[in-house]
N, C-alpha and C positions, 0 to 999 in steps of 0.2 A: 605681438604679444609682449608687454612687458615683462620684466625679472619679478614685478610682484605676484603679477599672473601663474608665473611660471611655478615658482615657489608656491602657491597654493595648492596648483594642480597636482603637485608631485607631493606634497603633504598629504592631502586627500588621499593621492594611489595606494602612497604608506599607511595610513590608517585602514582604509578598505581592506588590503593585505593581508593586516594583522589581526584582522578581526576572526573569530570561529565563524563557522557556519552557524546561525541561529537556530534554523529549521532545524528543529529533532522529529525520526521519523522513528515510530516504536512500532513495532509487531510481533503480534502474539499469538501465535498457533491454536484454534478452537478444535480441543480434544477428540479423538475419535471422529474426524470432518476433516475431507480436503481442505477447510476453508482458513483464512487467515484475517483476525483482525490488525487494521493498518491504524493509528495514531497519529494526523497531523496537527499541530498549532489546536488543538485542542478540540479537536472535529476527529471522528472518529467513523468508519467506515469495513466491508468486508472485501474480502478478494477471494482470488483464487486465482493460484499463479501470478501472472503480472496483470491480470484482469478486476476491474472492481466491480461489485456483486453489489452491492446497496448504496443508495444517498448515505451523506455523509450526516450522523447522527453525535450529538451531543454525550452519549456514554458508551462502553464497550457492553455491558450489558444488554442495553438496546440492539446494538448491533450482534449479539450473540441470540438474543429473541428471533430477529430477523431474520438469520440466516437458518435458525432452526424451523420457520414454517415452511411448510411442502406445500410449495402453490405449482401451478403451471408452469409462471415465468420464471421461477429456479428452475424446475426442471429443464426446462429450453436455455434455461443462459448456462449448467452444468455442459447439457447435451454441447452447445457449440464450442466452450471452451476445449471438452476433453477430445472433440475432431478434430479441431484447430491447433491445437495443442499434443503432437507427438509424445514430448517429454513427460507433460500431466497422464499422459493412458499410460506411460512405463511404466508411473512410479504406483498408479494405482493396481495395474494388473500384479507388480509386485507385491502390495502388500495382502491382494487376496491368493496367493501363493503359499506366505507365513500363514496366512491365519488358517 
């Protein structure tokens, strides 16, 4: 490898480096609902815990529609989440405790 070579590669590393993370990742807790809206690169989507609950949808409203229909297959993707999911049953058995 030549010194030109070399010199570029390591310019490159430097730039890379110094660059931020571009990815932002925004989430925004849907009221009164275990559920959470996720925000990437402009695609927008639901979860629960570290699980994602909807296609990835162009608004958070859309995705606040969504998650508020009571079809079947919410109920079965709730159902396996909160089995599969120890920490998700604590926190919810906890809050029908407060309430």
């Amino acid at each position: 490898m030549s010194t030109k070579e070399a010199n570029s590669i390591e310019l490159n590393s430097k730039m890379n480096n110094d660059e931020p993370n571009s990815e932002l990742i925004v989430r925004e807790p849907i009221e009164n609902s275990p559920f959470t809206i996720i925000g990437i690169e402009n695609q927008w989507f639901g979860s629960m815990g570290k699980y994602r609950i909807t296609e990835p949808m162009d608004t958070k409203e859309e995705v606040k529609e969504e998650v508020s229909k009571i079809t079947w297959d919410r109920i079965v993707q709730v159902i396996l989440i909160v089995t599969a999911e120890p920490k998700i049953k604590e926190e919810l058995e906890l809050k029908e405790e407060k309430a």
